[in-house]
C-alpha positions as CSV (number, residue, x, y, z in Angstrom):
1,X,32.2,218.7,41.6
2,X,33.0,215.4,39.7
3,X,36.9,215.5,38.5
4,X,38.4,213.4,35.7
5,X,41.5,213.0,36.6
6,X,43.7,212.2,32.9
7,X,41.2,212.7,30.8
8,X,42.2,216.5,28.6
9,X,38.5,217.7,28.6
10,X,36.6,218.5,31.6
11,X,32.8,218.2,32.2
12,X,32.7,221.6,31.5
13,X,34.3,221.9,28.3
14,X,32.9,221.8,24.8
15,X,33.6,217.8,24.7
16,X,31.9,217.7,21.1
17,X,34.2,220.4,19.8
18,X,37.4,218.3,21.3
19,X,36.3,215.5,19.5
20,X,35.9,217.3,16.4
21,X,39.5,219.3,16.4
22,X,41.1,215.6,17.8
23,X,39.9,213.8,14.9
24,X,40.9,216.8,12.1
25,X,44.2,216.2,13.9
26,X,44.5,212.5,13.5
27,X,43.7,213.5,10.1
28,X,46.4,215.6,9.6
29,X,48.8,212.5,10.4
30,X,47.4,210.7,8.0
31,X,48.1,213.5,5.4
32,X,51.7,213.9,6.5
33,X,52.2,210.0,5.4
34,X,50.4,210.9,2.1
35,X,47.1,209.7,2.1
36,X,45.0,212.3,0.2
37,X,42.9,214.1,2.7
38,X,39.6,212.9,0.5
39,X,40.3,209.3,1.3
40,X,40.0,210.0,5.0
41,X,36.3,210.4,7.0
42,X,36.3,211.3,10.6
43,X,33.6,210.0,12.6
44,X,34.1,212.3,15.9
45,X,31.0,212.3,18.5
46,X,28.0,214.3,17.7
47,X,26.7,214.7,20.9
48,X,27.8,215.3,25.0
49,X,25.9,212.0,25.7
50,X,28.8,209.8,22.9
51,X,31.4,211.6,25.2
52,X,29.7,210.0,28.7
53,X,28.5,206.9,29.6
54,X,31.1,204.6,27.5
55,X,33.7,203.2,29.3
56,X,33.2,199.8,30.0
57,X,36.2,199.1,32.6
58,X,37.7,201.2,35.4
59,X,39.8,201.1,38.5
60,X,39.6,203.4,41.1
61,X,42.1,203.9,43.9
62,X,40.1,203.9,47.7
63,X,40.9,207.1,50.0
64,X,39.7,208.4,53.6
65,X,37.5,211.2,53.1
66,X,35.9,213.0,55.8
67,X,33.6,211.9,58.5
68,X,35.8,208.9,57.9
69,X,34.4,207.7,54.7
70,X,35.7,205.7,52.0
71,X,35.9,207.8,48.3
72,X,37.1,206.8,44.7
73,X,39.8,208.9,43.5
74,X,42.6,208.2,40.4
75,X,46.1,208.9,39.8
76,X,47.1,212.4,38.5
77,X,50.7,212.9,38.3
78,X,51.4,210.2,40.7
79,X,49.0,211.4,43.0
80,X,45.5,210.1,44.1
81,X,42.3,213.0,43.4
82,X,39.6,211.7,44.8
83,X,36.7,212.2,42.0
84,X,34.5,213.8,44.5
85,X,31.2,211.7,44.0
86,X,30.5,208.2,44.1
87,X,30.0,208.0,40.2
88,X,32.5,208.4,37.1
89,X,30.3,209.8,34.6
90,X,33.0,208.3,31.2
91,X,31.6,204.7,32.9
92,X,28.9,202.6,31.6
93,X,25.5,203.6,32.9
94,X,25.3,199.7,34.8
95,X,29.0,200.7,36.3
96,X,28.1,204.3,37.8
97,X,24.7,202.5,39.1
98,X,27.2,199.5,41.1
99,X,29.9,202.8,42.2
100,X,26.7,204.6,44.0
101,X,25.7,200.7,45.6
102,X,29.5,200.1,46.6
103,X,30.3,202.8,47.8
104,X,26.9,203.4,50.0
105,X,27.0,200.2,51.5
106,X,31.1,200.8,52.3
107,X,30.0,203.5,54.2
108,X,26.9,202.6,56.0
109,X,27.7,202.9,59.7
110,X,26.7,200.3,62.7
111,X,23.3,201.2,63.6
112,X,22.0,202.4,60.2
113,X,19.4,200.1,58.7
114,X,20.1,196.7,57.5
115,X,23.3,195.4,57.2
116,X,26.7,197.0,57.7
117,X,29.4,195.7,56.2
118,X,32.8,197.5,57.9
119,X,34.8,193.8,57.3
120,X,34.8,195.1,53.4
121,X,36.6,198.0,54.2
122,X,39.6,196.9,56.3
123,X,42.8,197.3,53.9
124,X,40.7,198.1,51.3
125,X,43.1,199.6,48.5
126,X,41.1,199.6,45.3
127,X,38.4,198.2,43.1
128,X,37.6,197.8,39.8
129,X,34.5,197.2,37.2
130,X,33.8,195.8,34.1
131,X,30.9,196.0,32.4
132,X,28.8,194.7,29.4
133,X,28.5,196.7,26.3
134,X,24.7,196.5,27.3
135,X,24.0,198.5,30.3
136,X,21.4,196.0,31.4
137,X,23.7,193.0,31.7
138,X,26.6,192.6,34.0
139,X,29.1,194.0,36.1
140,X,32.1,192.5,37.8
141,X,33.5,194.0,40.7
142,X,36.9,193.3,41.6
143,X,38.5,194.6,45.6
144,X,41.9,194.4,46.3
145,X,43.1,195.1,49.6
146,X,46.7,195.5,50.7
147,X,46.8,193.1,53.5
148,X,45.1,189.5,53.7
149,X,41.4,189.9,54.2
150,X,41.2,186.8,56.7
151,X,43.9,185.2,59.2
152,X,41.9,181.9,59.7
153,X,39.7,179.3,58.1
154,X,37.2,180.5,60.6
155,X,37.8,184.2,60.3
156,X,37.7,183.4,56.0
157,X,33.8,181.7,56.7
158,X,32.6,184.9,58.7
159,X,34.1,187.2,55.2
160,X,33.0,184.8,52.5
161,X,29.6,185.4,53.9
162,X,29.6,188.9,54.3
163,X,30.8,189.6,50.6
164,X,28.0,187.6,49.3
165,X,25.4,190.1,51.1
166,X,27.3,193.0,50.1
167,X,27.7,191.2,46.6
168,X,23.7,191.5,46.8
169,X,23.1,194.0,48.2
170,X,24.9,196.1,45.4
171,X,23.4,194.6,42.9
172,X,26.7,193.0,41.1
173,X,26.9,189.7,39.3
174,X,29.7,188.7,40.8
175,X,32.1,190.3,43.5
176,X,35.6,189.2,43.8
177,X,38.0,189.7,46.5
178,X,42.2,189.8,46.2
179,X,45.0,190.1,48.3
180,X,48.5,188.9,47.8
181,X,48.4,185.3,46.7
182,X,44.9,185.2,47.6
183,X,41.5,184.9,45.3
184,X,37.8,184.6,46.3
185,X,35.0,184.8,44.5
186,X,31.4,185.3,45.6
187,X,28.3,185.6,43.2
188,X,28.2,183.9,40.2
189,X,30.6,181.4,39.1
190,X,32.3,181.0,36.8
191,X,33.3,184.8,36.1
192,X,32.1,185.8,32.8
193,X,30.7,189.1,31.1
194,X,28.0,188.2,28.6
195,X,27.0,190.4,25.5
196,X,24.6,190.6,22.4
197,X,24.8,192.9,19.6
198,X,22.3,192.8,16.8
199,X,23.3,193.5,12.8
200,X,20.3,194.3,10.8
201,X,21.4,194.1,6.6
202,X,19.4,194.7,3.6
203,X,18.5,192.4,0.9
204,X,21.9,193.3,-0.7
205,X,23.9,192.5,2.7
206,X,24.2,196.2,2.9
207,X,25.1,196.7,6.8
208,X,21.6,198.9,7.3
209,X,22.4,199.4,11.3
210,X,24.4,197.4,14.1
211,X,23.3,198.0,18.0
212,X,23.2,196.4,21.3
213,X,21.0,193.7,22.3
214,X,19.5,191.4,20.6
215,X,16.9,191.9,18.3
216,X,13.8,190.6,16.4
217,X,14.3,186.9,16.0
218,X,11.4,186.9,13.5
219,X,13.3,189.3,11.5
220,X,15.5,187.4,8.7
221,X,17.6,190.4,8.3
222,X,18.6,190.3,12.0
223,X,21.4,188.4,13.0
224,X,22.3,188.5,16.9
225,X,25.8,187.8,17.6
226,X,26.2,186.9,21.2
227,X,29.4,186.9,23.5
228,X,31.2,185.8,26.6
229,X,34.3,187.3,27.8
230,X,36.7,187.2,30.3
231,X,36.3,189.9,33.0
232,X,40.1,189.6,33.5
233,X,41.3,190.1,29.6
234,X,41.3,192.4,27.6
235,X,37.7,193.7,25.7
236,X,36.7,196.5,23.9
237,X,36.8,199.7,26.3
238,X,33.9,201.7,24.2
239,X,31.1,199.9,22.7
240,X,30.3,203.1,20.0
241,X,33.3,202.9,18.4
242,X,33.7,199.0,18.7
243,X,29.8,199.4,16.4
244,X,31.2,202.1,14.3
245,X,34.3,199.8,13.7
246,X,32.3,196.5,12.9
247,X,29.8,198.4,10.4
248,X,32.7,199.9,8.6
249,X,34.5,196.3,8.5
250,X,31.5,194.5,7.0
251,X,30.8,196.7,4.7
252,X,34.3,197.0,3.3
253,X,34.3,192.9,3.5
254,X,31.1,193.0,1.7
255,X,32.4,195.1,-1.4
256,X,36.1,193.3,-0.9
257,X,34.1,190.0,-2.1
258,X,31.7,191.6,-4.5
259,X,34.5,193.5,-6.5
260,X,37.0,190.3,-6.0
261,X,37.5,187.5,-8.8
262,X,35.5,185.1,-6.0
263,X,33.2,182.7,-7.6
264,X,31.4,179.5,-6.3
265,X,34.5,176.7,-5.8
266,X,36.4,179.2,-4.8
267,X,37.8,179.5,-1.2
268,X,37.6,182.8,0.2
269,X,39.6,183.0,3.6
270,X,40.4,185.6,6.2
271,X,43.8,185.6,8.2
272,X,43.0,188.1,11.5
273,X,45.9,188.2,14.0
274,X,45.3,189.6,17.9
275,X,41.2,188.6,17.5
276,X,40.5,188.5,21.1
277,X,37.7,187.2,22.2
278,X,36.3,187.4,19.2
279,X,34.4,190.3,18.7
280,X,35.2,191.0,14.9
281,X,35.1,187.2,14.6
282,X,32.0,186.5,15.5
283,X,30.2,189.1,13.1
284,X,32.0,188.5,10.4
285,X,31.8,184.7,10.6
286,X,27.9,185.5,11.4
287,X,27.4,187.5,8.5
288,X,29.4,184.9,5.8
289,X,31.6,186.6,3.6
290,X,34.2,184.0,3.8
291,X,34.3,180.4,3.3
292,X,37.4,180.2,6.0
293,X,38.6,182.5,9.0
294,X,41.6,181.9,11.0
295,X,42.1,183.8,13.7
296,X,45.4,183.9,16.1
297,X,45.9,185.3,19.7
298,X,48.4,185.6,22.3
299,X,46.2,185.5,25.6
300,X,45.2,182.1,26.4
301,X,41.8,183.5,28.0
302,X,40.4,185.4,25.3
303,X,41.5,182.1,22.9
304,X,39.1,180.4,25.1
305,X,36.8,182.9,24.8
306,X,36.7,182.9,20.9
307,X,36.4,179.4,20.7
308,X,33.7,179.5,23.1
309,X,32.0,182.3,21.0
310,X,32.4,180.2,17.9
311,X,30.7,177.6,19.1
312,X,27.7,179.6,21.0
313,X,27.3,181.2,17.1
314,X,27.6,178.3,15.4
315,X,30.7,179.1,13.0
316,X,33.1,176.1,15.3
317,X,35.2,174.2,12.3
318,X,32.8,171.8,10.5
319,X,33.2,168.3,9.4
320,X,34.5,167.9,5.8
321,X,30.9,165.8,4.9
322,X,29.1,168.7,6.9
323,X,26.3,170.3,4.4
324,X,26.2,173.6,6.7
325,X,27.7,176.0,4.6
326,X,28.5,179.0,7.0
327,X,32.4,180.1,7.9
328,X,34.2,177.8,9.9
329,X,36.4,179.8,12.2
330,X,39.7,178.2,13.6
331,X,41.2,179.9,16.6
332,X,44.8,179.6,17.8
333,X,46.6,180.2,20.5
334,X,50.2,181.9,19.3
335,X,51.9,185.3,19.1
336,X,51.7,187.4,15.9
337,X,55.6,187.9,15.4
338,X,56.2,183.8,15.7
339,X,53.1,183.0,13.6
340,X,54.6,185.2,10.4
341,X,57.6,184.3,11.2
342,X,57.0,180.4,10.7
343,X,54.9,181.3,7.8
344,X,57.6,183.4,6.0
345,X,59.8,180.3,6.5
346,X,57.3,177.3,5.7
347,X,56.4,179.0,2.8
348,X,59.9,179.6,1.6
349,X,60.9,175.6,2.1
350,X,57.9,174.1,0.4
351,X,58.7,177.0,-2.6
352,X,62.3,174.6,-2.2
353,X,60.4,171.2,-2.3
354,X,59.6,170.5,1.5
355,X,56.5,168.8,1.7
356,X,54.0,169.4,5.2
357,X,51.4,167.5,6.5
358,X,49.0,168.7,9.4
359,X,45.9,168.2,10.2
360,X,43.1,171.6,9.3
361,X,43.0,171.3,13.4
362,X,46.3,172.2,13.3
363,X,48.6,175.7,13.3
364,X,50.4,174.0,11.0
365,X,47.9,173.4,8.5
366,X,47.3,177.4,8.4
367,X,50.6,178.4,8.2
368,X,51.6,178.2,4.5
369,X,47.7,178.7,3.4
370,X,46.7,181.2,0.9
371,X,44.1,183.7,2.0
372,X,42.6,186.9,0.2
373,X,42.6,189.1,3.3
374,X,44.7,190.4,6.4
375,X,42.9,191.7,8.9
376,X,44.8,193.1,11.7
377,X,44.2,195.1,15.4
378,X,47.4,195.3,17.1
379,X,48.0,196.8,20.7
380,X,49.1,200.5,20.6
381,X,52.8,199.9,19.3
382,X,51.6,198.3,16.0
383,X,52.9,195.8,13.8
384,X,56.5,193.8,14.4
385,X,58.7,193.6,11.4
386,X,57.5,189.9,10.9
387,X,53.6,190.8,10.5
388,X,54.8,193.8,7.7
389,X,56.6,191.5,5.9
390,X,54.1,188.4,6.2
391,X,51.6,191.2,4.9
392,X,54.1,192.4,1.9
393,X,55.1,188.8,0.8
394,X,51.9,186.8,2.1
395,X,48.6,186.5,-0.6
396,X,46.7,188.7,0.6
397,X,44.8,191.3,-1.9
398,X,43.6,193.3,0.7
399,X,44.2,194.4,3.9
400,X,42.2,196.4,7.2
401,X,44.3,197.3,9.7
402,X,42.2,198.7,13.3
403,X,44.9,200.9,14.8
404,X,44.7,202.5,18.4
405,X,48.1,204.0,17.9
406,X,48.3,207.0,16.0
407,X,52.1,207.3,15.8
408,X,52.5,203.2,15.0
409,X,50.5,203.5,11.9
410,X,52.1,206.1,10.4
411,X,55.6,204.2,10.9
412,X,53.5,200.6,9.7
413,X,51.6,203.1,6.6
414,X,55.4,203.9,5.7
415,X,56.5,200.1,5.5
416,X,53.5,199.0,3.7
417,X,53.2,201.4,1.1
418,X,55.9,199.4,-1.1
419,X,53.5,197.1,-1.5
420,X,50.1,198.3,-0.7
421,X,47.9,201.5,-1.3
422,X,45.7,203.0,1.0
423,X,41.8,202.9,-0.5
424,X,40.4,204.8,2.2
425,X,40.5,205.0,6.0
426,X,37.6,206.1,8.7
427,X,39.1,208.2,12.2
428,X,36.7,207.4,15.5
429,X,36.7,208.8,18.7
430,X,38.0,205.4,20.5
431,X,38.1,207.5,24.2
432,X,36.7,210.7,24.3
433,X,37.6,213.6,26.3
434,X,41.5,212.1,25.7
435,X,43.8,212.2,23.0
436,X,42.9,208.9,21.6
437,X,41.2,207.9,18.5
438,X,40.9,204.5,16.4
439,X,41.7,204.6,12.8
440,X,40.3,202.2,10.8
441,X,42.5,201.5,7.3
442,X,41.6,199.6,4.1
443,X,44.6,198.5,2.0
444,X,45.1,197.0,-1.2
445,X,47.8,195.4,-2.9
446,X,49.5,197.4,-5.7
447,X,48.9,195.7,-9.2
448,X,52.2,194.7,-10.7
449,X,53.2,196.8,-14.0
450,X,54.0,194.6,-17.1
C-alpha cells in the first residue's frame, strides 16, 4: 500500500471533502480579520484526480528494503517510511513515470538483461525531481550520495559514463550527481526546466481559459507564454493552482485598468516584489495591461531566469525610439525589505529637494517612481514592516497580495487595513491532502474623506 508520509489525508480518505472543509476554514480566518464572508470564494478541488498528480518537485530519502533493494521513503516524525512502491501518486505524472525507471534500473541485478548499474547505488542517500508543469516535458533528477562517488580521475571516467546510460535509460533530461563539494552533471546541459502555458481571451480581454501547452498559433486570441527555470530555485510546486491564480490576476488587472482614470499618455505601471522566475511576469507582460512592470527578486537564479523569460517573450525593456508598444518589464536583483526601504527614504529626500539621476536601467531609476499597482507573493512569513509601509505610503491604488501563509496575512490584512480595503479575495487549494491553501487578495486604497 502507497503511504504519504506528512500529508493529513490518506489515499483512502474523502480527499475532495478535505479540500472543501480546508478551504471553509481558511475562510473562517479571513472572517475573523473582518472581511465579510460574501467577499470571499473558495476554489477547493472538485475532483480525486486535482488532489493527485500535482506536485511538481520531491525528494525522497533511499532505504534497504528486502531482497536487498533500494526503496523511496520520507521523513515522518524524524523517521524514514518507506512509501512502499516505486511511485508517489501527489507527483507529476512525468515524475512517477522517472521513480518507476530509477528505481528499476537501481535495482536491476548482474545478470539480468541489459545493463546494470550497481556503481549508482553505492552511498546512495537520496534523490530528487523536478518536473515541468507539462507532464510531457522535463524531469531533472538530482542523487546525492553520502560519500564521494569516485576516488580517482580514472575511477570518475568509469562513473560519468555509467550515469549517462542510466541517465538514458530512465528516460530523464538530465541526471545529476552530488556529494560533498562535488557536482556532475550528465544529460543535457545547461540544466534547465522548460514550460509553456497558453491564455486564450475574448474580444473584450476577458481571460476565457488558461492551460498547459501551447496552443493554436493561428488563433489571435491565443497567447503562449513560454518559460525556463532553474531546476535548483524555487518554482511553483502545483501547476492548478499557479492557473487558477494567473486567471484570477488578469482578470482583476483587466477590470483594475478598465475602472481606473488610465487614458492614452498615461503610464500605467506595476511594482511586483519576490517575481521569481517570472511566472506572473511573463503573462501579464504578455497580455499588456501595463505600459511598465518592474519586478524585484532576491535569488540571483530566478533573476536570471526572468530576464531570460523576458526576452524569450518579447517584453525585455525597449529602446525610447522603439515603435513596439508592448510592456517593458525591468527585472532586479534586490531584497524586498531594502528595496522599500530605499524607496521610503529616496522619496522622502526629493519631497526635501534632493534631486536623482539614474539611468531607466537602473534600481535607482525605479525607486522613487510612481506606479498604480503593488503586486506582491511573499514566502510563507509575509510581508516585513518596510513592504507594509512602502504599500501604505507608496502610490499605489490597488493592491494583490498571493499569500501561502494563512496566519501572515491575517497579521499583514491587520496592518493594511489603515489604509486599504479588501474588494474581494479567492482561497485555492495550493497542496492538497495538507493544510495548505493560497489566498489570493485584491486591495484597494481607502478614498480620503473631505
Amino acid at each position: 500500500m502507497i503511504q504519504l508520509p506528512g500529508y493529513g489525508c490518506s489515499l483512502e480518505e474523502d480527499s475532495v471533502l478535505h479540500s472543501s472543509e480546508k478551504a471553509k476554514s481558511a475562510a473562517t480566518d479571513l472572517e475573523i480579520v473582518g472581511i465579510p464572508r460574501e467577499n470571499i470564494t473558495t476554489l477547493p478541488c472538485e475532483s480525486f484526480e486535482e488532489t493527485i498528480n500535482y506536485r511538481c518537485s520531491c525528494t525522497f530519502q533511499i532505504v534497504i528494503g528486502d531482497n536487498s533493494d533500494l526503496e523511496y521513503s520520507m521523513r515522518s516524525a524524524k523517521e524514514a517510511v518507506p512509501l512502499g512502491g516505486d511511485y508517489f501518486p501527489i507527483a507529476t505524472k512525468r515524475i512517477q513515470h522517472n521513480m518507476k525507471k530509477v528505481i528499476q534500473n537501481l535495482n536491476k541485478k548482474d545478470g539480468e538483461e541489459n545493463y546494470t548499474f550497481n556503481d549508482m547505488r553505492r552511498n546512495l542517500s537520496s534523490i530528487s525531481f523536478a518536473s515541468s508543469w507539462n507532464d510531457d516535458l522535463d524531469c531533472i533528477v538530482t542523487m546525492n550520495f553520502c560519500k564521494p562517488f569516485f576516488e580517482c580521475e580514472e575511477s570518475k571516467k568509469v562513473i560519468l559514463n555509467t550515469a549517462d546510460n542510466f541517465c538514458k535509460a530512465s528516460e530523464i533530461t538530465s541526471l545529476i550527481l552530488r556529494s560533498k563539494k562535488v557536482k556532475e552533471i550528465v544529460g543535457r546541459t545547461p540544466i534547465f526546466i522548460d514550460d509553456v502555458i497558453n491564455i486564450q481571451t475574448s474580444e473584450s480581454n476577458d481571460i476565457l481559459n488558461i492551460s498547459l501547452g501551447r496552443g493554436d498559433v493561428n488563433d489571435n486570441n491565443t497567447t503562449p507564454i513560454f518559460y525556463r527555470k532553474p531546476e535548483d530555485a524555487f518554482q511553483h510546486p502545483n501547476s492548478n493552482t499557479m492557473l487558477q491564480a494567473l486567471k484570477w490576476m488578469l482578470n482583476k488587472l483587466h477590470e483594475i485598468k478598465a475602472q481606473s482614470n488610465y487614458s492614452d499618455g498615461v503610464r500605467f505601471r506595476l511594482l511586483e516584489m519576490y517575481c521569481g522566475c517570472g511566472a506572473h511576469t511573463m503573462a501579464i507582460a504578455k497580455s499588456n495591461i501595463f505600459d511598465t512592470i518592474v519586478a524585484v527578486e532576491l535569488d540571483q537564479r530566478l533573476v536570471q531566469a526572468c530576464q531570460s523569460n523576458c526576452e524569450q517573450n518579447s517584453c525585455s525593456p525597449k529602446d525610447e525610439n522603439d515603435d513596439d508598444k508592448s510592456t517593458s518589464v525591468y527585472v532586479f536583483q534586490g531584497d524586498a525589505t531594502e528595496w522599500a526601504a530605499k524607496s521610503m527614504l529616496r522619496t522622502r529626500k526629493e519631497s526635501e529637494g534632493t534631486v536623482y539621476t539614474a539611468s531607466k536601467l537602473s534600481k535607482s531609476y525605479w525607486y522613487t517612481q510612481q506606479y498604480n499597482v503593488f503586486l506582491v507573493d511573499p514566502p510563507r512569513q509575509g510581508l516585513s514592516k518596510e513592504v507594509c509601509d512602502l504599500a501604505a505610503n507608496g502610490s499605489f491604488e490597488h493592491m494583490l497580495y498571493i499569500s501561502c501563509g494563512r496566519d501572515a496575512l491575517k497579521v499583514d490584512l491587520q496592518v493594511l487595513s489603515t489604509h486599504f480595503e479588501v474588494v474581494d479575495c479567492t482561497i485555492t487549494d495550493l497542496f492538497p491532502r495538507t493544510t495548505s491553501v493560497e489566498t489570493l487578495v485584491h486591495l484597494q486604497r481607502r478614498k480620503v474623506v473631505q
